[in-house]
PyMOL Python script that loads the backbone (N, CA, C, O; Angstrom):
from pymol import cmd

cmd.read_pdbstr("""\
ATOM      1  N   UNK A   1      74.213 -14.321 147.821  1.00  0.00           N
ATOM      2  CA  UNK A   1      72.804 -14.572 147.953  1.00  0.00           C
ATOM      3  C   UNK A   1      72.425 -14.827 149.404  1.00  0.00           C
ATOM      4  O   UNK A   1      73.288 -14.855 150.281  1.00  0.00           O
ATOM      5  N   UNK A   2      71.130 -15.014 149.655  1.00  0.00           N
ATOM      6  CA  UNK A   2      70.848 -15.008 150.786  1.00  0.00           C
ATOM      7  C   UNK A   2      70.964 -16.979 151.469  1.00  0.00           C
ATOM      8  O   UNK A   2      70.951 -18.001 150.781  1.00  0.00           O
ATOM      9  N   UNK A   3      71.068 -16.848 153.028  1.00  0.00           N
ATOM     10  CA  UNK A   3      71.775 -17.946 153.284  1.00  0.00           C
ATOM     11  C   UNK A   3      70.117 -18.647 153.674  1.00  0.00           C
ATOM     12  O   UNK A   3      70.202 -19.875 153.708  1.00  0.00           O
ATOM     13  N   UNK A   4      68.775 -18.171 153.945  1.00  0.00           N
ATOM     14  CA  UNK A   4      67.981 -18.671 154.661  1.00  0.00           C
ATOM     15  C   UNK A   4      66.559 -17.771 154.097  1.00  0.00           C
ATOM     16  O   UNK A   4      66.846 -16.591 153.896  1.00  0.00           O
ATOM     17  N   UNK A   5      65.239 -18.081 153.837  1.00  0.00           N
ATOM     18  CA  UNK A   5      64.156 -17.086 153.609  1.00  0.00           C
ATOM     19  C   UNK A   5      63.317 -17.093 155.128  1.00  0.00           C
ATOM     20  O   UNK A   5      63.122 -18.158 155.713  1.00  0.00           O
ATOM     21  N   UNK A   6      62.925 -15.985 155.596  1.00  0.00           N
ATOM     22  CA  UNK A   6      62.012 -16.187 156.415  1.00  0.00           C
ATOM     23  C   UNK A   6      60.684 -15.715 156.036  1.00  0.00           C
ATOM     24  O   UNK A   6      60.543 -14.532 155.728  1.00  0.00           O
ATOM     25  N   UNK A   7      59.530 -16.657 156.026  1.00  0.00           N
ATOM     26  CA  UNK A   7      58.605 -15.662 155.418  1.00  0.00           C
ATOM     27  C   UNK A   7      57.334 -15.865 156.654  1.00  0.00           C
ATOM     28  O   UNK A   7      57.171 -16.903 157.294  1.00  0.00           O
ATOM     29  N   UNK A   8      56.570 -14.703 156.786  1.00  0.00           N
ATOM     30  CA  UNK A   8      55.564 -14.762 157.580  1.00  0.00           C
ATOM     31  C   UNK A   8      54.105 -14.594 156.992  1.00  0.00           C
ATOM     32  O   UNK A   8      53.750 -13.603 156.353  1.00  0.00           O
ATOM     33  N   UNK A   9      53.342 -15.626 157.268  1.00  0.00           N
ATOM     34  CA  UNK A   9      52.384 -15.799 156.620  1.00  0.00           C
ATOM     35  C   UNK A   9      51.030 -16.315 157.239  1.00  0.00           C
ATOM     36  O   UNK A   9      51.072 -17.370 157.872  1.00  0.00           O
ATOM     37  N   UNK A  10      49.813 -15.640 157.100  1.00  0.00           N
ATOM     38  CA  UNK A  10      48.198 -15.423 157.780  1.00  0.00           C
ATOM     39  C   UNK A  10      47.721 -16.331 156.822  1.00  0.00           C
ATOM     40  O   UNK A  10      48.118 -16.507 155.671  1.00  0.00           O
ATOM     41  N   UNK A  11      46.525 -17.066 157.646  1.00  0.00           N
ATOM     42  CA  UNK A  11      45.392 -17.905 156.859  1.00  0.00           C
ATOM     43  C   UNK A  11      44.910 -16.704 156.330  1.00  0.00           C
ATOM     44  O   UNK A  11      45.097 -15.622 156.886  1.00  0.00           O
ATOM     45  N   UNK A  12      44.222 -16.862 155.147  1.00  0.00           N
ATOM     46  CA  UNK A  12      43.746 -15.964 155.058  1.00  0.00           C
ATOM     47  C   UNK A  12      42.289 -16.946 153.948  1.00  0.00           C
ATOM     48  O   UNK A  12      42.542 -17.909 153.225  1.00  0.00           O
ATOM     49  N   UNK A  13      41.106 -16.428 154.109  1.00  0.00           N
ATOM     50  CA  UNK A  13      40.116 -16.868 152.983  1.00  0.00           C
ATOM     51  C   UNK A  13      40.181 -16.311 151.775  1.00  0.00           C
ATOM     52  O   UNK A  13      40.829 -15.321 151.434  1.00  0.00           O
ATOM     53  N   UNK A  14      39.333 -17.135 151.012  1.00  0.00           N
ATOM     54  CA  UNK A  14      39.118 -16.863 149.326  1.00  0.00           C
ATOM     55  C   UNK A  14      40.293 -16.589 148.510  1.00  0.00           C
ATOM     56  O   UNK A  14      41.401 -17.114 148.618  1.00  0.00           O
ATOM     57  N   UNK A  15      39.912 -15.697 147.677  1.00  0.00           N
ATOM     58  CA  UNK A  15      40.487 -15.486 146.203  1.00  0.00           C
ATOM     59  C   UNK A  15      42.523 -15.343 147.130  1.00  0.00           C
ATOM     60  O   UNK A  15      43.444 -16.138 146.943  1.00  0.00           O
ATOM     61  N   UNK A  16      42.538 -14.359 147.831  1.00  0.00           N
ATOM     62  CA  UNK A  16      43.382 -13.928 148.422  1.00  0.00           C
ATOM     63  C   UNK A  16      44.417 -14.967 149.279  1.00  0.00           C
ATOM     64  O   UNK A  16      45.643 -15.042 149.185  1.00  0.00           O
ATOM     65  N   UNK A  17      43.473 -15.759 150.166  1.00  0.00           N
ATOM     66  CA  UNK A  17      44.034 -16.696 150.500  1.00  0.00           C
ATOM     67  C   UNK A  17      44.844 -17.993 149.466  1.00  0.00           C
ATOM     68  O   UNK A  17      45.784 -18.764 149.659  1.00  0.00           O
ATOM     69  N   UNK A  18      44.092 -17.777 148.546  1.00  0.00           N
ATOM     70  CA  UNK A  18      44.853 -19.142 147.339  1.00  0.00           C
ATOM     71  C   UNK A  18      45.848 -18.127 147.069  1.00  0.00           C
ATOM     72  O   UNK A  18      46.983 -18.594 147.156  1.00  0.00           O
ATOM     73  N   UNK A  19      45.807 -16.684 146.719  1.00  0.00           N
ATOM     74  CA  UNK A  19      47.182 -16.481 146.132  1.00  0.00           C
ATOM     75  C   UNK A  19      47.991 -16.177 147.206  1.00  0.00           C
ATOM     76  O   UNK A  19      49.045 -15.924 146.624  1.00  0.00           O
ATOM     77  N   UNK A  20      48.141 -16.075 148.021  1.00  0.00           N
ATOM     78  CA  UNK A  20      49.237 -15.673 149.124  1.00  0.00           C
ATOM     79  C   UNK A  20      49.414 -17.228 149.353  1.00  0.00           C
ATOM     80  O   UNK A  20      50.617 -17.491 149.352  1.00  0.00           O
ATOM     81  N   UNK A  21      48.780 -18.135 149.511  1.00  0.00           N
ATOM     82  CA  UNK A  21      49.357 -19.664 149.205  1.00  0.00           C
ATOM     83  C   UNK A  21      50.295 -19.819 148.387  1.00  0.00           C
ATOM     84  O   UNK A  21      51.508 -19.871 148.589  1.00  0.00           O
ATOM     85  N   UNK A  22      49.581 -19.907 147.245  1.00  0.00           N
ATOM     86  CA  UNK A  22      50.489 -20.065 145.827  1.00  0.00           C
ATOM     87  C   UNK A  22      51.871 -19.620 145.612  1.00  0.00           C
ATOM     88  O   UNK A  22      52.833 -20.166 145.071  1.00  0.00           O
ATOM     89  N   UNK A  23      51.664 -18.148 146.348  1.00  0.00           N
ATOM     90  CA  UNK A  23      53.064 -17.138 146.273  1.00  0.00           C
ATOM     91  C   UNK A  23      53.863 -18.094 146.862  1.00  0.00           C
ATOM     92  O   UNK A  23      54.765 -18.633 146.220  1.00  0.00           O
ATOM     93  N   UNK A  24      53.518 -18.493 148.569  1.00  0.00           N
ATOM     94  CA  UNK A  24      54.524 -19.325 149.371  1.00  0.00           C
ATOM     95  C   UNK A  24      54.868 -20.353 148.943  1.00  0.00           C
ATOM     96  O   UNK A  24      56.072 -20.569 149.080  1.00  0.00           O
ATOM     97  N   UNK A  25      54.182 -21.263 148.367  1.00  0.00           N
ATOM     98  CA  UNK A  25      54.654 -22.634 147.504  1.00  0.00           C
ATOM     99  C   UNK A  25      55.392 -22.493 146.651  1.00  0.00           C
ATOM    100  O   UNK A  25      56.192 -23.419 146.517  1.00  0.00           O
ATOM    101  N   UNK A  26      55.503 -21.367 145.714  1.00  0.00           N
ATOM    102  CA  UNK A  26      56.654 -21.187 144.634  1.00  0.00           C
ATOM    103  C   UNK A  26      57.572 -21.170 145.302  1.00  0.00           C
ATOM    104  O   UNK A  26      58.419 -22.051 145.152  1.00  0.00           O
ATOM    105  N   UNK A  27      57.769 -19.973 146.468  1.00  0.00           N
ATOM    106  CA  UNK A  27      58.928 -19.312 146.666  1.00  0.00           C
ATOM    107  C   UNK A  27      60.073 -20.985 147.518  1.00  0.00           C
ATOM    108  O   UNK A  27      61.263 -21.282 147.411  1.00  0.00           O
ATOM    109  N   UNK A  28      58.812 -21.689 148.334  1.00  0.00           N
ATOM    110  CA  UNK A  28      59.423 -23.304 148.999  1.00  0.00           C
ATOM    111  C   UNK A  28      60.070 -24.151 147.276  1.00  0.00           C
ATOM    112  O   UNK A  28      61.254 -24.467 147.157  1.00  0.00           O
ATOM    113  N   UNK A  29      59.375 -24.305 146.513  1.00  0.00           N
ATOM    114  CA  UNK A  29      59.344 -25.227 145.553  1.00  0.00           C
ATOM    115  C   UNK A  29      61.066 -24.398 144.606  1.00  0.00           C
ATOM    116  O   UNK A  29      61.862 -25.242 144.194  1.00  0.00           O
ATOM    117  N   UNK A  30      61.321 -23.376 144.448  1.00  0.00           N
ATOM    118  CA  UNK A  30      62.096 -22.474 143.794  1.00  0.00           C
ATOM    119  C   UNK A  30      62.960 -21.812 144.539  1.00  0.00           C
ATOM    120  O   UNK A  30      63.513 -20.968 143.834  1.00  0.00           O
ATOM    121  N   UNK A  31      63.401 -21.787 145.801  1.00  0.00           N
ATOM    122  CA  UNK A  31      64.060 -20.792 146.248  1.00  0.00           C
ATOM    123  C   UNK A  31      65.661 -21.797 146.256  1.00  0.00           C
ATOM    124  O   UNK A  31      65.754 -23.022 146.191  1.00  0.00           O
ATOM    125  N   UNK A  32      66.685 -20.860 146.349  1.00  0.00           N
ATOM    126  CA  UNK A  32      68.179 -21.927 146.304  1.00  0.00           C
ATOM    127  C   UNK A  32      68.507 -22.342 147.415  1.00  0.00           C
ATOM    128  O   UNK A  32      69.354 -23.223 147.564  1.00  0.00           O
ATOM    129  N   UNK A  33      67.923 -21.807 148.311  1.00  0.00           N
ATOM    130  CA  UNK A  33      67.906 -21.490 149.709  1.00  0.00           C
ATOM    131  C   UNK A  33      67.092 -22.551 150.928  1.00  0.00           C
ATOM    132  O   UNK A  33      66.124 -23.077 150.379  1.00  0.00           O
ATOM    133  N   UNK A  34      67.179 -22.841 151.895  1.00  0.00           N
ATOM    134  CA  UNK A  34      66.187 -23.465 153.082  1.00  0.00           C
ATOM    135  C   UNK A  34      64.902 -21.898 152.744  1.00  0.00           C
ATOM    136  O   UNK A  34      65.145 -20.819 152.203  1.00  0.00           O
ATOM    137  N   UNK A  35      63.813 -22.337 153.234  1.00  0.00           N
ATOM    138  CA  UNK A  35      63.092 -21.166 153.442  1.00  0.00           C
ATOM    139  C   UNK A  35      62.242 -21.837 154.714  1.00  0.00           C
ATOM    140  O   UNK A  35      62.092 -23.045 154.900  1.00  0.00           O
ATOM    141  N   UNK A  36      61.689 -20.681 155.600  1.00  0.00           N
ATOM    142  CA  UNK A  36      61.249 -21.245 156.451  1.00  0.00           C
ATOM    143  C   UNK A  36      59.699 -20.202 157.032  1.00  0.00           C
ATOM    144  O   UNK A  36      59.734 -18.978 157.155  1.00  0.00           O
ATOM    145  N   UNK A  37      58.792 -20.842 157.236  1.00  0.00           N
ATOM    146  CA  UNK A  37      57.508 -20.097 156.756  1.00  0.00           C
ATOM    147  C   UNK A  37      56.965 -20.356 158.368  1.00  0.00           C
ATOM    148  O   UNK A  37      56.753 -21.433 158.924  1.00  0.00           O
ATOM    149  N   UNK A  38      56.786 -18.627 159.035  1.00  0.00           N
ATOM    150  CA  UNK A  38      56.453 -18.865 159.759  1.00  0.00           C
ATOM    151  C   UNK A  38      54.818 -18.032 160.147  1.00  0.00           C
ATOM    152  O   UNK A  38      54.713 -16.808 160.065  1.00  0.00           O
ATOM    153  N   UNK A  39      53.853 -18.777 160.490  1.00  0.00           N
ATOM    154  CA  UNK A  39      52.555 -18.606 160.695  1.00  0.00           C
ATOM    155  C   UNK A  39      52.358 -17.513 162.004  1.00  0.00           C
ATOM    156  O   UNK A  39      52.739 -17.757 163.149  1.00  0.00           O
ATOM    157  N   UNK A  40      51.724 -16.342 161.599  1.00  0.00           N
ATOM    158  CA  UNK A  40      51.348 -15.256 162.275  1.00  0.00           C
ATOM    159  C   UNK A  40      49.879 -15.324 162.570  1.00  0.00           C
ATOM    160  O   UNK A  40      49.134 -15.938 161.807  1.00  0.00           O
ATOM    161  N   UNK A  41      49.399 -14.679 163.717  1.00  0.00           N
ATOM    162  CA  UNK A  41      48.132 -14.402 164.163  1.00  0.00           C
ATOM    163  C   UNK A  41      47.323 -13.125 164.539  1.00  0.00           C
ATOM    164  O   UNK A  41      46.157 -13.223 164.920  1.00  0.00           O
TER     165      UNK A  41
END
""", "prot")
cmd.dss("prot")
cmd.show_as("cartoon", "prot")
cmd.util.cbc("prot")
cmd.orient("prot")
């Protein structure tokens, strides 16, 4: 399995913004792994 997640991730508004949230909170809350979420511009 993997040793680390990197995920990159935009504010983003509305409907879109809650689910690309949501996605990232599962994947922190569930992953077996460190994950580490890094904010793009």
């Amino acid at each position: 399995g993997a040793e680390m997640l990197v995920i990159a991730t935009r504010r983003a508004g509305g409907l879109s913004g809650f689910f690309l949230g949501s996605v990232t909170q599962q994947l922190i809350r569930h992953s077996g792994c460190p994950v580490m979420v890094v904010r793009v511009e």
